[in-house]
NUPA-74301 format. One record per residue (C-alpha): residue number from 1; x, y, z; chain; residue in one letter. Coordinates in nm, 2 decimals. Example, Ala and Ser with C-alpha at 12.3 -4.5 7.8 and 13.67 -1.06 7.14 Angstrom:
residues 2
atom seq->1 east->1.23 north->-0.45 up->0.78 mol->A type->a
atom seq->2 east->1.37 north->-0.11 up->0.71 mol->A type->s
//
This chain:
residues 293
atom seq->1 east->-1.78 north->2.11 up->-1.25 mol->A type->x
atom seq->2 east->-1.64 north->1.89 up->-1.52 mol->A type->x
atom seq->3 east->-1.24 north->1.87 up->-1.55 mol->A type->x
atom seq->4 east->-1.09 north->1.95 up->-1.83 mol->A type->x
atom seq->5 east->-0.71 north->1.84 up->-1.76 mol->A type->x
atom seq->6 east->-0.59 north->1.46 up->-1.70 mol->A type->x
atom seq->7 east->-0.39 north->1.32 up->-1.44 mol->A type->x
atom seq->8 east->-0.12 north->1.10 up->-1.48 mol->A type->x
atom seq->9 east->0.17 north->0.90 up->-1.28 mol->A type->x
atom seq->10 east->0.34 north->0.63 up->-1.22 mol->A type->x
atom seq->11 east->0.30 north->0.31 up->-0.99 mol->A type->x
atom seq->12 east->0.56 north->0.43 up->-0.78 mol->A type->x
atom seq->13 east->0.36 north->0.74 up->-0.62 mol->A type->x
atom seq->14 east->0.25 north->0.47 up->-0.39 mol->A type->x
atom seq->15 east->-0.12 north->0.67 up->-0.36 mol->A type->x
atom seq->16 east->-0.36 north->0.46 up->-0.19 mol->A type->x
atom seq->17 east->-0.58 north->0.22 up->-0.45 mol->A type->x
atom seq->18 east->-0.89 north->0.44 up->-0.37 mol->A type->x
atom seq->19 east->-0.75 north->0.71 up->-0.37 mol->A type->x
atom seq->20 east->-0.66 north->0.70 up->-0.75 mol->A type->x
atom seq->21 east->-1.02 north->0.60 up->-0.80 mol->A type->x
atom seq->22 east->-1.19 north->0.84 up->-0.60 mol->A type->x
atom seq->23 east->-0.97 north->1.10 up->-0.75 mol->A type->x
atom seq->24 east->-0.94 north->0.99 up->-1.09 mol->A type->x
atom seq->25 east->-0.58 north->0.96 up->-1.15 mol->A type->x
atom seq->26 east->-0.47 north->0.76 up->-1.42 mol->A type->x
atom seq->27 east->-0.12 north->0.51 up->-1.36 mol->A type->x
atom seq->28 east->0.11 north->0.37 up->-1.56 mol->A type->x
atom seq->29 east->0.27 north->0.02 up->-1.36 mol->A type->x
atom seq->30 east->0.64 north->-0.01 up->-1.32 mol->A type->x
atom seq->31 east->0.74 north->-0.36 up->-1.42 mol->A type->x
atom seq->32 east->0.90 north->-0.64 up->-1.18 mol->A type->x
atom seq->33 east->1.14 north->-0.88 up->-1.35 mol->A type->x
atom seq->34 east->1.16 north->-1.21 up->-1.09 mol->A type->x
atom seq->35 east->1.34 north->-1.48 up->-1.25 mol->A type->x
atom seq->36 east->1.22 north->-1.57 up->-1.60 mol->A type->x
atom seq->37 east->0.88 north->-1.37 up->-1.43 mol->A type->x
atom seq->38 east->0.75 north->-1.01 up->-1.58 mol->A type->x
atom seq->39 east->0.53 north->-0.89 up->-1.32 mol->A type->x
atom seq->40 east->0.34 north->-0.55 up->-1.35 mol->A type->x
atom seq->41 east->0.34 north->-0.33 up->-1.06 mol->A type->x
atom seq->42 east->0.01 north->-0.36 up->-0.81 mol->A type->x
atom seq->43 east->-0.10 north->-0.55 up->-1.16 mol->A type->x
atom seq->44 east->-0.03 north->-0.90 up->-1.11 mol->A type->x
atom seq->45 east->0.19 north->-0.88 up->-0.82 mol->A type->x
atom seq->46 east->0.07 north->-0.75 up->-0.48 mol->A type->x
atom seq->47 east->0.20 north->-0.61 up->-0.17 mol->A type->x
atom seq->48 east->0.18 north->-0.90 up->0.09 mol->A type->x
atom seq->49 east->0.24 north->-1.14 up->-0.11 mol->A type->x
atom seq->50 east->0.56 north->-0.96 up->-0.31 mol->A type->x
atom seq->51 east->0.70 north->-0.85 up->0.06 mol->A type->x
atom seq->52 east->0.63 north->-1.26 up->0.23 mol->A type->x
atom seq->53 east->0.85 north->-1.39 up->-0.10 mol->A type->x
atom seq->54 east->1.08 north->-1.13 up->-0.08 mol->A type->x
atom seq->55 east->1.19 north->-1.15 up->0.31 mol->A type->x
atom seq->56 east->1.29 north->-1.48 up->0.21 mol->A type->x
atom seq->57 east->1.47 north->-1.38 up->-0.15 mol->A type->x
atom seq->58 east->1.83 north->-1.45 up->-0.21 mol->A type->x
atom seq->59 east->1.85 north->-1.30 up->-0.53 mol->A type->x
atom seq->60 east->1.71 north->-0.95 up->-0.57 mol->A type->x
atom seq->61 east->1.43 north->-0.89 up->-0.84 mol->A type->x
atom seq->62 east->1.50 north->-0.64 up->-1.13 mol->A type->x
atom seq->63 east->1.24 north->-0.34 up->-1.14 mol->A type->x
atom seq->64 east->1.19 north->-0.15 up->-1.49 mol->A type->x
atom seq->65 east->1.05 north->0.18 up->-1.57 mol->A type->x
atom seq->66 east->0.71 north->0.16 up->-1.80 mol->A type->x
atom seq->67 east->0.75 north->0.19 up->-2.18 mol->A type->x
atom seq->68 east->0.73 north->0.52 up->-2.42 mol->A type->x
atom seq->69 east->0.49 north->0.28 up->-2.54 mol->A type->x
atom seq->70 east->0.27 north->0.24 up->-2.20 mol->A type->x
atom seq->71 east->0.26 north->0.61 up->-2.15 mol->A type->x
atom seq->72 east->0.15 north->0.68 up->-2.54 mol->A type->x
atom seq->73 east->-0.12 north->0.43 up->-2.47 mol->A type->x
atom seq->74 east->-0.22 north->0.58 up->-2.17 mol->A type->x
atom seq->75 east->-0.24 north->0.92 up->-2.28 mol->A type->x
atom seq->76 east->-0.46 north->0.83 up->-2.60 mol->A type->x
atom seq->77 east->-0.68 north->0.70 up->-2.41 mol->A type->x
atom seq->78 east->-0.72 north->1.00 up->-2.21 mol->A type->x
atom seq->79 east->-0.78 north->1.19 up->-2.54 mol->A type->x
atom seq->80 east->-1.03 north->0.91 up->-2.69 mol->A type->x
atom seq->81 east->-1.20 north->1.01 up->-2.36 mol->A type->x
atom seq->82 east->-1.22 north->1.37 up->-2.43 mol->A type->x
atom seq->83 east->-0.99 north->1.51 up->-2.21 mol->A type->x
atom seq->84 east->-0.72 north->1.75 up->-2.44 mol->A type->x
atom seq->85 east->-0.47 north->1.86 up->-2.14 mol->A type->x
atom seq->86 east->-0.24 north->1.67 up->-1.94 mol->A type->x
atom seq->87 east->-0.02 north->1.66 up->-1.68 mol->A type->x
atom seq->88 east->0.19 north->1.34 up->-1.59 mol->A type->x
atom seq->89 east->0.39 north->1.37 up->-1.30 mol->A type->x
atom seq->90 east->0.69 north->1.06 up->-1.25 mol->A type->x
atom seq->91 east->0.92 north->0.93 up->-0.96 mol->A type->x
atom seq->92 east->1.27 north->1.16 up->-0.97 mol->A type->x
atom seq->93 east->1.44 north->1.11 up->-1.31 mol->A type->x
atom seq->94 east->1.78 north->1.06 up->-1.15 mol->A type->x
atom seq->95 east->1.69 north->0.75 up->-1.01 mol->A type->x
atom seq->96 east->1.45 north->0.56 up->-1.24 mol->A type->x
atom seq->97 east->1.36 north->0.64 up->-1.66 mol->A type->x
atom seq->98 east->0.97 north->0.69 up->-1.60 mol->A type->x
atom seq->99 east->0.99 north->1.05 up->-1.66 mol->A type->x
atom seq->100 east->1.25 north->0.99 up->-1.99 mol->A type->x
atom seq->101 east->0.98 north->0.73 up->-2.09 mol->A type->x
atom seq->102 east->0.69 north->1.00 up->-2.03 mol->A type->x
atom seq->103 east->0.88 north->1.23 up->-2.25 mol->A type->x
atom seq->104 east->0.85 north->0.99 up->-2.55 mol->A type->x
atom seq->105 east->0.57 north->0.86 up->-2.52 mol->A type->x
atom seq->106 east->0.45 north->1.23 up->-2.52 mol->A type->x
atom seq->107 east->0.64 north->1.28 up->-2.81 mol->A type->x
atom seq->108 east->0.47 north->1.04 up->-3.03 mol->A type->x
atom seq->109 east->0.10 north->1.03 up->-2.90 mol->A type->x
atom seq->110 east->0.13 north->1.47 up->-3.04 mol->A type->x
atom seq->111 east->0.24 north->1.33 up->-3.38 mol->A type->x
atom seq->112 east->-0.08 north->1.12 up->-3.40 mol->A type->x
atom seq->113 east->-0.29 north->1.41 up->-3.21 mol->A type->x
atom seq->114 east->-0.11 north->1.76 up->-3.24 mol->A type->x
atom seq->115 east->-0.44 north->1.93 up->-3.04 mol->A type->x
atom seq->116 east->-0.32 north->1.77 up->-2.74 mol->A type->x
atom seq->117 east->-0.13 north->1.94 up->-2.45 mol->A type->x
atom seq->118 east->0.09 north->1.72 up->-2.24 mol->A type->x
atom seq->119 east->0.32 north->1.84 up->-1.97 mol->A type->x
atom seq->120 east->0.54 north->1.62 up->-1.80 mol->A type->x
atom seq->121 east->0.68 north->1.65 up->-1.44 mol->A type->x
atom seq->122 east->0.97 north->1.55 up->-1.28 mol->A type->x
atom seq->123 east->0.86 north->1.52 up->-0.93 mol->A type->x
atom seq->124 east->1.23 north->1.53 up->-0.79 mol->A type->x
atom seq->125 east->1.14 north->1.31 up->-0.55 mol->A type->x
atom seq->126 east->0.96 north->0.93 up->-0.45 mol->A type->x
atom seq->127 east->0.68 north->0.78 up->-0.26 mol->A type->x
atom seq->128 east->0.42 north->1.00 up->-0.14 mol->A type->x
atom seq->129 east->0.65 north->1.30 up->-0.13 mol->A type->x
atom seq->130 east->0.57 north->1.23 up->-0.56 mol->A type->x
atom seq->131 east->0.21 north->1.10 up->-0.44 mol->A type->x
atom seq->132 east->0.10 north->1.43 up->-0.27 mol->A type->x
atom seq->133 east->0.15 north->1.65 up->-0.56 mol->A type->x
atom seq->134 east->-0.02 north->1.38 up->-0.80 mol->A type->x
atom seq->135 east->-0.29 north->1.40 up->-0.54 mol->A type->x
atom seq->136 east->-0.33 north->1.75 up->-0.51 mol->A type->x
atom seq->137 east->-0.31 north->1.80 up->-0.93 mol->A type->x
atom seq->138 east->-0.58 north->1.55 up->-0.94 mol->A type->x
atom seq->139 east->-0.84 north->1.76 up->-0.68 mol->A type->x
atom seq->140 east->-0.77 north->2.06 up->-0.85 mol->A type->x
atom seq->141 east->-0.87 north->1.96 up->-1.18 mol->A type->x
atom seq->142 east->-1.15 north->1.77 up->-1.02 mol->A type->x
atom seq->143 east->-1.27 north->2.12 up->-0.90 mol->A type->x
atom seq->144 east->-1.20 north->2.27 up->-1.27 mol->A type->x
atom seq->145 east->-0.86 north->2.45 up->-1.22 mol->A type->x
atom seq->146 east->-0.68 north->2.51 up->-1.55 mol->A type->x
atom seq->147 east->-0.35 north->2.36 up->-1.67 mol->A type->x
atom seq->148 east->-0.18 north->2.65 up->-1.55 mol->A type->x
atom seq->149 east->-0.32 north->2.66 up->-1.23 mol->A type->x
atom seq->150 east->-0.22 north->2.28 up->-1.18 mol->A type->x
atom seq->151 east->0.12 north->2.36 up->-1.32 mol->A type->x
atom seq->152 east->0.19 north->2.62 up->-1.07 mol->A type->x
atom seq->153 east->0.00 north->2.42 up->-0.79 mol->A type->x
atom seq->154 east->0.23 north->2.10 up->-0.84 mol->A type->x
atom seq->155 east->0.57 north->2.33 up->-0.89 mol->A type->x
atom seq->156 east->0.48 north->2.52 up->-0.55 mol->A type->x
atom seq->157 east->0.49 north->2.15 up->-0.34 mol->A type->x
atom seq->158 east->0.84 north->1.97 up->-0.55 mol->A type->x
atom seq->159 east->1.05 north->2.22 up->-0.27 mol->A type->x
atom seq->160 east->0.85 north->2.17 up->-0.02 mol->A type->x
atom seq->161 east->0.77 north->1.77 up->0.03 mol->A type->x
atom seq->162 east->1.03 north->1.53 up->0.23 mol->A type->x
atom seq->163 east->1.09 north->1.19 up->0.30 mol->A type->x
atom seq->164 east->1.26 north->1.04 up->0.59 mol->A type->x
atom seq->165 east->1.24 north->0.66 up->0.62 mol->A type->x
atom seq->166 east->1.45 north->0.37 up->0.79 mol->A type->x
atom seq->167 east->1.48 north->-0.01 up->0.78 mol->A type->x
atom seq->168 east->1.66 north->-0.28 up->0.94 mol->A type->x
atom seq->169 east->1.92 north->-0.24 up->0.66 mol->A type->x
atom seq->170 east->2.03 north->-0.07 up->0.34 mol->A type->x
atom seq->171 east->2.12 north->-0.40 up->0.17 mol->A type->x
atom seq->172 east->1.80 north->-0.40 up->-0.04 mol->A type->x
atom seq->173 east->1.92 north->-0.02 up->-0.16 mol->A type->x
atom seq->174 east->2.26 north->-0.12 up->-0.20 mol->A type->x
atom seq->175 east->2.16 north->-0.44 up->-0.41 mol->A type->x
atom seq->176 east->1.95 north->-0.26 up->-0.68 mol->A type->x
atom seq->177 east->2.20 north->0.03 up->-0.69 mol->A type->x
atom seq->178 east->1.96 north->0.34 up->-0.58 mol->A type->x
atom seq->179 east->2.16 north->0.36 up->-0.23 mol->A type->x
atom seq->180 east->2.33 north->0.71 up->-0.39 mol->A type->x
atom seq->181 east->2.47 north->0.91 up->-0.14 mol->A type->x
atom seq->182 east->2.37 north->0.72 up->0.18 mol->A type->x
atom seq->183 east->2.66 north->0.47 up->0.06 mol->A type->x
atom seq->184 east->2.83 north->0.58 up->0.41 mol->A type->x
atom seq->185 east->2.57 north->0.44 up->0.59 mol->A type->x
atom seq->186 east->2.62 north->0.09 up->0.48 mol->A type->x
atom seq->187 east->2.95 north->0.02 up->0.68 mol->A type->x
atom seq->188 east->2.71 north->0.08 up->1.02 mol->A type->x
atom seq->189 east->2.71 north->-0.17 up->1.28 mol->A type->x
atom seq->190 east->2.37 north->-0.40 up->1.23 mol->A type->x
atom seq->191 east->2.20 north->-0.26 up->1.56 mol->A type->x
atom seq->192 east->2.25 north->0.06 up->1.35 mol->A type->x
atom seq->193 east->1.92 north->0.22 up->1.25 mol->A type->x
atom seq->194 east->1.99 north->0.44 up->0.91 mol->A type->x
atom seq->195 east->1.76 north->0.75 up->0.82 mol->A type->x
atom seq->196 east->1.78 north->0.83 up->0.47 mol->A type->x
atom seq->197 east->1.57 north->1.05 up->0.22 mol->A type->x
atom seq->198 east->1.61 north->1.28 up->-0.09 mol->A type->x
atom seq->199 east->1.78 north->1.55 up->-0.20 mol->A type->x
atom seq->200 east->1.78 north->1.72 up->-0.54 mol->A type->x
atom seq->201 east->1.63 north->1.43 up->-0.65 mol->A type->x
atom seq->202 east->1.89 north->1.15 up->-0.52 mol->A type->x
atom seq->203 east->1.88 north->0.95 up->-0.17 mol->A type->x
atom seq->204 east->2.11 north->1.14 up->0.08 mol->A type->x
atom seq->205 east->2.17 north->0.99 up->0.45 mol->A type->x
atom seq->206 east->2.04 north->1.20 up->0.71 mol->A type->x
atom seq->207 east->2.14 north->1.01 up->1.05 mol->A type->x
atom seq->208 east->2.14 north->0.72 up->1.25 mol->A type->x
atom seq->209 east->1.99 north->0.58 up->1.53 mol->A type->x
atom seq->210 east->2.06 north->0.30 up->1.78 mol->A type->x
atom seq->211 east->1.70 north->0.17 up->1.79 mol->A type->x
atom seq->212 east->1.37 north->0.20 up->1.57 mol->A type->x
atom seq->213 east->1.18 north->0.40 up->1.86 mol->A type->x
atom seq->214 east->1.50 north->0.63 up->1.85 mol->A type->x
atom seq->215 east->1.48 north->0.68 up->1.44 mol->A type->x
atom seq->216 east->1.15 north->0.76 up->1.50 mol->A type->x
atom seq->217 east->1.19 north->1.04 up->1.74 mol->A type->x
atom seq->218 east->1.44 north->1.17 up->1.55 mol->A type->x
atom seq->219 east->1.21 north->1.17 up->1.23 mol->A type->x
atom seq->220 east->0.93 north->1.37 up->1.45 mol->A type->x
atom seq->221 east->1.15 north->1.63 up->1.54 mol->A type->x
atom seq->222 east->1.26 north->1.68 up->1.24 mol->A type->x
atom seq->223 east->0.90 north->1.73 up->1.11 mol->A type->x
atom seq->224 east->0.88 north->2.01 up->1.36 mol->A type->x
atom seq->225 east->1.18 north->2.14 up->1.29 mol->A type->x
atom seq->226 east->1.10 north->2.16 up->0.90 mol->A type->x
atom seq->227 east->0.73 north->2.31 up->0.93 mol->A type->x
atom seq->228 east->0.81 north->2.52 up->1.23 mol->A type->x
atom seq->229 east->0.72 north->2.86 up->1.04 mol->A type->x
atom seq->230 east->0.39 north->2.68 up->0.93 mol->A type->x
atom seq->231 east->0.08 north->2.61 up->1.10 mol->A type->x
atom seq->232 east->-0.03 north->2.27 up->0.93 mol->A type->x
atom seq->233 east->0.12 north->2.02 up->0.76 mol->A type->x
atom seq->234 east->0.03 north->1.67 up->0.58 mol->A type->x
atom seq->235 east->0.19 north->1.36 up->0.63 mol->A type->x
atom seq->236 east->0.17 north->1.02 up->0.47 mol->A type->x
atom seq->237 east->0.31 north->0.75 up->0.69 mol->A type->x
atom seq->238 east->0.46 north->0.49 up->0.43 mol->A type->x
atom seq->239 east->0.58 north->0.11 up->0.52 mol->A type->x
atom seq->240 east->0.68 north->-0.23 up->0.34 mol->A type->x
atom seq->241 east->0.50 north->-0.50 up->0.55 mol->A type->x
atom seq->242 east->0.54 north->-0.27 up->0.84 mol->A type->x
atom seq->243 east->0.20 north->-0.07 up->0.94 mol->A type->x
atom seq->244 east->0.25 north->-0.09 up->1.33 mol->A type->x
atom seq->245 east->0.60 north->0.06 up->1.26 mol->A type->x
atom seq->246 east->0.43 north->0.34 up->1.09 mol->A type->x
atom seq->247 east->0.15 north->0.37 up->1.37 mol->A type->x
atom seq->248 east->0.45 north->0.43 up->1.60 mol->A type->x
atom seq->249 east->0.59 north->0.71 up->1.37 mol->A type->x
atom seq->250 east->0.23 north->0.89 up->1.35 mol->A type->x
atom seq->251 east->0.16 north->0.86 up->1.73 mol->A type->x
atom seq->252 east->0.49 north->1.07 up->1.78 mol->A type->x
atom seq->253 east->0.45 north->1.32 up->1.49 mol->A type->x
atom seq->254 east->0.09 north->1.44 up->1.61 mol->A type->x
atom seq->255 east->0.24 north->1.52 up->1.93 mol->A type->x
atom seq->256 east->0.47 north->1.78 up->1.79 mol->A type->x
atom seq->257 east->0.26 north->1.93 up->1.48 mol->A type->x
atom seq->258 east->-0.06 north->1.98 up->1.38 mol->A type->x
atom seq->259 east->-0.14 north->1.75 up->1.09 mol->A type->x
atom seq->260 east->-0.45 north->1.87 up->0.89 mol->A type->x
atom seq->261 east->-0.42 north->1.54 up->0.67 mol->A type->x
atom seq->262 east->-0.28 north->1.21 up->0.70 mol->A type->x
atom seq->263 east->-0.25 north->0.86 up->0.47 mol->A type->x
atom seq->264 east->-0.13 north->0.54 up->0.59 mol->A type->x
atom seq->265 east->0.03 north->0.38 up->0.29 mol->A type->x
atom seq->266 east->0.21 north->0.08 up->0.17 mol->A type->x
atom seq->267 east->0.48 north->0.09 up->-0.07 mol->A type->x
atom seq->268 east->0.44 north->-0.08 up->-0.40 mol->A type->x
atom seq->269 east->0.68 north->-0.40 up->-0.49 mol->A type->x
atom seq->270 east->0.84 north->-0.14 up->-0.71 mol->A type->x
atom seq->271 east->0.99 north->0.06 up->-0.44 mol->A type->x
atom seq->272 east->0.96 north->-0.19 up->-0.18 mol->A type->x
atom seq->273 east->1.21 north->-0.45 up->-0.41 mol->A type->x
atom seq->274 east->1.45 north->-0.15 up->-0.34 mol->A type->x
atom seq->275 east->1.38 north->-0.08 up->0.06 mol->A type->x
atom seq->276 east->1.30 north->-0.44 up->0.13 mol->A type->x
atom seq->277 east->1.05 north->-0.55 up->0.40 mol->A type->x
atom seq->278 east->0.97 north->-0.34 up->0.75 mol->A type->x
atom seq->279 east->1.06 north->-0.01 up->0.62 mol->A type->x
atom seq->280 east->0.88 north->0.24 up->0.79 mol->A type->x
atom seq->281 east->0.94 north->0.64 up->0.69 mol->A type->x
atom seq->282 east->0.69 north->1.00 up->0.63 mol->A type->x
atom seq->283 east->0.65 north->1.20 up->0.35 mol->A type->x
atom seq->284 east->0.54 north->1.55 up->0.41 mol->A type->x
atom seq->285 east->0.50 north->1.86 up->0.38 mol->A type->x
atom seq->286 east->0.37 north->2.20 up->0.53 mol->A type->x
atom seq->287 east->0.01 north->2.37 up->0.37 mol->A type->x
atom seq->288 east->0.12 north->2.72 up->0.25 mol->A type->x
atom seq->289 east->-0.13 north->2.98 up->0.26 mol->A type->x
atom seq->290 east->-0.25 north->3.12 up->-0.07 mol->A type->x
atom seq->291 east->0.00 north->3.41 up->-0.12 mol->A type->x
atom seq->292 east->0.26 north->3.33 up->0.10 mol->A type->x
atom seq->293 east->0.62 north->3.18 up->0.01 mol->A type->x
//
């Protein structure tokens, strides 16, 4: 079955490279400004290299949202291509301009083609949390769902996805300004292991933990506690320069719920610039039954 509706995002879903491929998902990069260097997200910067330099950084890169411009482009050539419906879906809006920029670029690509139908998402949230429903869109329209049925698909998982992650520190955060709520956290002791993740769209602390095996049980449990009324969930482990971290975190999730899929997943310099190098964190959330909540 052919698909008739496009889908779009933003290099911050942090969706594994074949993944996009495989599930035809179009991205738009964020942009990377180091020194008198413009970089272009997973473009012409990459994640070992970005994360070796930036262990050793003493002066923070900027990161920019894409252009109205980069998002018109990108969704004329969608139309050149033949598809007529869209649906772009961008990191949380109260943290970065993607989904402003979307909105423009929207804007002008229907004065040039009117036909089109474009409907931008704010996923509320980052990482694979914003990855997942940008995955799922993308196999529904693979297997010919409508716009509607995408819609309503995509607006079903924004409530339910969550992120918890942790790092050595919160300086990167604080640095680039995105720390938001989890500000309290910053005044912890350095042996101090902070869990943070979202909430309405903004990062929010959620605890601390003495050790990185002790974040991590604390992040387990509170994947059972969240999915508890549901049978299966998915899970994408997520880590800057930190995949044995995230083998650690997986290893004690699947011992307390069933996990029906899972992606291992590094974060793109974009986000990583902001979490800074060994973070280590989940984004998930539980598979609802056709009919049910």
């Amino acid at each position: 079955m052919m698909r008739k509706v496009g889908i779009i995002t933003d290099s911050t879903a942090s969706i594994p490279d074949e993944m996009l491929e495989e599930l035809k998902i179009r991205w738009v990069p964020y942009y990377i400004h180091r020194g008198k260097e413009v970089l272009r997200d997973l473009v012409n910067v990459r994640r070992d290299e970005f994360y070796n330099w930036l262990a050793t950084a003493g002066v923070l890169p900027k990161t920019a949202n894409p252009s109205s411009v980069d998002f018109e482009n990108c969704y004329r050539q969608l139309a050149e291509e033949g598809i007529r419906e869209m649906v772009s879906i961008h990191i949380t809006s109260k943290n970065s301009g993607a989904y402003q920029a979307a909105s423009i670029g929207k804007a002008a690509i229907l004065e040039e083609k009117p036909d089109l139908r474009i409907e931008i998402i704010d996923s509320l949230n980052v990482a694979m949390c914003h990855g997942w429903m940008v995955i799922e869109a993308a196999r529904a329209a693979l297997a010919g769902a409508s716009i509607e049925q995408i819609l309503a698909k995509v607006n079903a998982i924004i409530p339910l996805t969550r992120m918890i992650q942790t790092a050595d520190t919160l300086k990167y955060l604080a640095m680039g300004g995105r720390i938001g709520k989890a500000k309290c956290l910053l005044g912890s002791m350095l042996q101090i292991k902070p869990l943070i993740g979202m909430q309405d769209g903004l990062v929010v602390p959620l605890g601390k933990a003495f050790t990185r095996l002790g974040a991590y049980k604390i992040m387990a449990a509170e994947v059972a506690k969240s999915v508890a009324q549901y049978s299966q969930v998915k899970v994408a482990y997520v880590h800057a320069a930190a995949r044995d971290e995230v083998m650690r975190i997986k290893s004690l999730v699947e011992e307390k719920v069933n996990v029906v899929e899972e992606i291992i997943t590094e974060l793109p310099p974009s986000l990583g610039v902001h979490s800074g190098p060994g973070t280590a964190g989940i984004c998930f959330y539980p598979v609802v039954k056709e009919g049910r909540g």
